[in-house]
N, C-alpha and C positions, 0 to 999 in steps of 0.2 A: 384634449381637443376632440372634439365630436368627430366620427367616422367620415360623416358626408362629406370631408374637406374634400375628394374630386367632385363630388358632383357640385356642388358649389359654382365650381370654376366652370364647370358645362353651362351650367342653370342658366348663369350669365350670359354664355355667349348665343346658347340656342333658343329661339325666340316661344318656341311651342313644343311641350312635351311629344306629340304623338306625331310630327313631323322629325322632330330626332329621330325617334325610335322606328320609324319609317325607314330612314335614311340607313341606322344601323341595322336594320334587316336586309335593306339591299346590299350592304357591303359588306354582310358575312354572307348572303348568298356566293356576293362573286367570290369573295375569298376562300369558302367552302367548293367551290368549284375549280378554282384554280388549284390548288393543294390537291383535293382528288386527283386530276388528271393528272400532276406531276406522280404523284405515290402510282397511279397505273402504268404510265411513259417508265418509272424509275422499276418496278416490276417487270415488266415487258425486257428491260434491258438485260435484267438481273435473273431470270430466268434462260434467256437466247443462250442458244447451242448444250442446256442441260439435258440429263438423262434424266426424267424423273422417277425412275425404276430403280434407278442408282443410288438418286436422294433418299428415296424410302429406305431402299436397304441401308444404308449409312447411320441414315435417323433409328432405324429397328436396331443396329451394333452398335449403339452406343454405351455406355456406361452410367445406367442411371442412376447410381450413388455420386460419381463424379458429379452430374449434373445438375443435383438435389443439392449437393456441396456447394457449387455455382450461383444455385439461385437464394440459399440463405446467409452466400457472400456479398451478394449484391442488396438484399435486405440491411446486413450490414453497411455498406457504405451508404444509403440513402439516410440510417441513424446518424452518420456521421456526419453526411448533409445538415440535416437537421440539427447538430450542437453545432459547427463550424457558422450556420445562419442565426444562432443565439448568440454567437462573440461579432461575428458581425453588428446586429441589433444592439449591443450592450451599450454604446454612446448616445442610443433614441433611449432607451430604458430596460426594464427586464420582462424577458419573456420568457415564461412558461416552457418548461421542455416539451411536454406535451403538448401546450399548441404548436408549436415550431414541428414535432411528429406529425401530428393530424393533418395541420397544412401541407406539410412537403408530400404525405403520401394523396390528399388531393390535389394539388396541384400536377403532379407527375400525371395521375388518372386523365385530368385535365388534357396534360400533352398529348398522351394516348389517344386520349379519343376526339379528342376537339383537332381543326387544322390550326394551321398559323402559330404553332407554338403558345395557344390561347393559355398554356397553364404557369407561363411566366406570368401572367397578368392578376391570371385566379388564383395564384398559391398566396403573393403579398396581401391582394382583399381580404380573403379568408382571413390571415392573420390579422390583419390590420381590425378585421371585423369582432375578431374573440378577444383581442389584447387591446381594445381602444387605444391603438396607436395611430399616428397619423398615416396615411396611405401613401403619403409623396415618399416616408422615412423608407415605408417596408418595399415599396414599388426603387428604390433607387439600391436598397441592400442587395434587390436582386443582382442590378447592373455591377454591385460589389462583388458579389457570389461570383458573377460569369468572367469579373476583371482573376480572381482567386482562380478560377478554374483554367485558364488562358494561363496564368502564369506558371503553375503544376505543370499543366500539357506540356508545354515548348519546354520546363525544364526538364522534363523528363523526356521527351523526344527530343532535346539536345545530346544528352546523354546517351541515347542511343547512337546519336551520328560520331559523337566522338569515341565511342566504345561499341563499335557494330560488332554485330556476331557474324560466325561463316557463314556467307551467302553466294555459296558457287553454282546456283544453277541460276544467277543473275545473267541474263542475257545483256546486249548492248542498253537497246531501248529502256530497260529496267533499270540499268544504271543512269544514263541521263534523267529517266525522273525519278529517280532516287536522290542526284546529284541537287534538281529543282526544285524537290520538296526540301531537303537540307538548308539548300540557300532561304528558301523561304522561312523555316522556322528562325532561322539567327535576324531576317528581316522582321519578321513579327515580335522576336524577342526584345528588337531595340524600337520596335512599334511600340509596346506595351511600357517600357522604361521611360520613355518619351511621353505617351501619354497620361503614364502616373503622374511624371513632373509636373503634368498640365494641372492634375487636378489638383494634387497640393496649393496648385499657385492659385488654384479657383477659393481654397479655405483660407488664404493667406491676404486674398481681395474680395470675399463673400459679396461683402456690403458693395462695393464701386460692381461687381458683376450682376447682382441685384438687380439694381438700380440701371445698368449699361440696356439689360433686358427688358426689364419693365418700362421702362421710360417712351420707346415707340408704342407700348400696347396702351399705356394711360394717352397719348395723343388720342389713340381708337375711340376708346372711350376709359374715362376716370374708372369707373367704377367696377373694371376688368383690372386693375393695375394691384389691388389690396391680396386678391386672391392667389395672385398668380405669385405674386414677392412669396407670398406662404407657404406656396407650394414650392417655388425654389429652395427658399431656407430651410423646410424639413427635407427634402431631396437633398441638398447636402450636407444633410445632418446623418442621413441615410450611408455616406462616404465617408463619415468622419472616424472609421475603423483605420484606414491610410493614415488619419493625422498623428494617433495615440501609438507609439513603437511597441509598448508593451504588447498591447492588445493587437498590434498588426505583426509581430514575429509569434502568438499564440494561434491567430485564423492560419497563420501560413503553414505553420508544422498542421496544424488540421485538415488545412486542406492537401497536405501532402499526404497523411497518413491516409483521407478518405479516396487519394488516386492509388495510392498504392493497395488498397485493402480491391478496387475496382481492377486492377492488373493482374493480383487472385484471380479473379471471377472468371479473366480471361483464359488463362494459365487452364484453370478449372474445366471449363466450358472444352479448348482444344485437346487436353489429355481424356476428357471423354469419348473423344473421339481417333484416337492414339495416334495423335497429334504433338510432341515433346520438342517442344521449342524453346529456347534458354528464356527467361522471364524478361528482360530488357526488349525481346521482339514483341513483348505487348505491347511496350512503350509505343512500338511505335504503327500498330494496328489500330492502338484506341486513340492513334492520332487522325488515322484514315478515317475513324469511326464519328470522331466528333464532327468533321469536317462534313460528312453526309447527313451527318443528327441535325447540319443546320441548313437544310434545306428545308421548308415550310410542310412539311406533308405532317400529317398523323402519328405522333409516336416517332417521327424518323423511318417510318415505311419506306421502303426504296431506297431513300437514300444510304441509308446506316446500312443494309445488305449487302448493296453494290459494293460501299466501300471496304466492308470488313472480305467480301468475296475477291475483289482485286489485290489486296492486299496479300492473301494468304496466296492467289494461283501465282501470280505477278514476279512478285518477293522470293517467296521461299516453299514455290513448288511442290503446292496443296493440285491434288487432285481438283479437278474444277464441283467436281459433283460430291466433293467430298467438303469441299469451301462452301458450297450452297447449304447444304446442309449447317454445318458450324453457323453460319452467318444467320439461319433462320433461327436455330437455339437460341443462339447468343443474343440476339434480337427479343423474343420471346423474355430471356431470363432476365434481360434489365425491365422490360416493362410491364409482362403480364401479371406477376407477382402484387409489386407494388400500385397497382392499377385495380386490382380486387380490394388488398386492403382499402385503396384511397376511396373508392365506390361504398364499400361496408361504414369510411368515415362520415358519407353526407350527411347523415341523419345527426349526426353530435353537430354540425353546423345550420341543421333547419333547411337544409337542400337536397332538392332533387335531380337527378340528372336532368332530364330536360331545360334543368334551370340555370343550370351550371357556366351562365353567362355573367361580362361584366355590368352590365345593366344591372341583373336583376341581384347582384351583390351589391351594385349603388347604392340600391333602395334600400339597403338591410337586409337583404334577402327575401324568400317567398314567402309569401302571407299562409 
């Protein structure tokens, strides 16, 4: 199937090319603006009451073999990224490990530097662009990826609440939300059990859900109703990893092994800092971590600091100026790394940074 299957679906409904793309510059304006101010607001926070003389020095006594170790632990798990979204993919067809590489270290670059998490959107294009795959298939694997990554996290931060480590400088307060984050993961756990069932049930009635969908857009008009059915049907072609057991108990050990090779990194990152906390307390730091990764800013600026810094003073009574520090590395070693590779990949994709939009992937990319 030809690339263009999104734009297709746009073509249709927008009546003038240069009025869209109008419209899409005002709304990354505001979006770019929004995001900023949160990543500054989420800084401002995450810096209040530090010593930054303290920071430095911290940052100066580190162990930079630990930390070197850290940041080509986290290389590794983004490889692991990478295979675990080619067994994903396996039900649309077969992809290249190397584009599955090259995409994931662009798209990640993407995260970093675009706001709104824009590189969930440009990691599938890109692929979808090198592998003539349809866009709906790679664009819905992602939502597979992140259902994968959801269910790793909470089991592994279950794990931790049922097997905590000593945390006796737990004040009150810090057990109460300790007590509500707990509640929460067993709540999200039977979230995500629930909504798997949903989507089974969505492969088990493809055709009547189809059709449930389309049927008000073709009242719209007819000739919106062809593309949109297409675009449904390879998006849940994109899920169809859930329906195959084989291939859904192979992504699951992968993506277990790509959380636990990411719990190193953390392990890594804190003993640089001589920091030695039993490995199960990562579990549940990269749980605080993801939870701030998903507020819309740049890279997880601010928010991923805040959290990985609450975490360690909060919890288990990390000097504050000594958590700032950690939570800046540690920040740094997931995405500065893989941010340069993904930058060095444009050029094998025909893009340039400033291009590095979903438009201008529409179109095939830049002339």
């Amino acid at each position: 199937m030809e690339l263009r299957e999104p734009v297709g679906i746009v073509a249709s409904v927008v009546p003038t090319r240069p009025s869209y793309y109008s419209r899409r510059v005002s709304k990354n304006a505001v979006r770019t603006v929004i995001s900023v101010a949160l990543m500054a607001l989420l800084l401002a926070v995450f810096f209040w009451n530090v010593d930054l003389d303290e920071v430095k020095r911290a940052l100066e006594q580190a162990n930079l073999g630990l930390i070197l170790a850290a940041a080509a632990t986290a290389l590794v798990s983004y490889w692991f990224r990478a295979i675990r979204w080619q067994l994903i993919l396996r039900p649309v067809g077969h992809v290249r490990h190397l584009s599955a590489v090259l995409a994931t270290a662009v798209g990640y670059a993407a995260m970093t530097l675009l706001p709104a998490r824009m590189g969930d959107l440009i990691r599938p294009l890109v692929l979808s662009r090198r592998e003539r795959i349809p866009f709906s298939a790679t664009l819905a694997s992602i939502f597979t990826e992140r259902l994968f990554d959801l269910w790793t996290v909470v089991l592994f931060f279950l794990f931790f609440v049922i097997w905590p480590p000593e945390m006796a400088a737990l004040d009150e307060q810090a057990r109460r939300n300790l007590d509500i984050l707990s509640l929460s993961g067993y709540l999200l756990g039977a979230g995500l059990v629930i909504g798997t069932l949903v989507l089974l049930g969505l492969f088990r009635y493809q055709d009547r859900f189809i059709a449930l969908m389309t049927t008000p857009i073709g009242l719209i008009r007819e000739s919106w109703k062809q593309p949109v059915a297409n675009f449904l049907g390879h998006f849940l072609d994109g899920l169809r990893v859930l329906q195959r057991p084989r291939d859904l108990i192979v992504t699951l050990v992968a993506s277990i092994v790509t959380w636990y090779v990411i719990y190193w990194q953390v392990r890594f990152t804190l003993l640089a800092f001589g920091v030695d906390l039993p490995l199960r307390v990562n579990y549940f730091l990269v749980t605080l971590s993801v939870i701030g990764l998903a507020i819309p800013t740049p890279g997880g600026i601010g928010g991923m600091h805040k959290a990985m810094q609450l975490g360690l003073t909060v919890f288990f009574a990390v000097d504050l100026n000594t958590a700032t520090a950690i939570a800046i590395v540690y920040h740094a070693i997931c995405f500065v790394p893989i941010t340069i590779i993904g930058l060095l990949c444009l050029p094998i994709f025909g893009l340039k940074l400033e291009r590095v939009d979903a438009p201008a992937l529409e179109d095939g990319g830049p002339s």
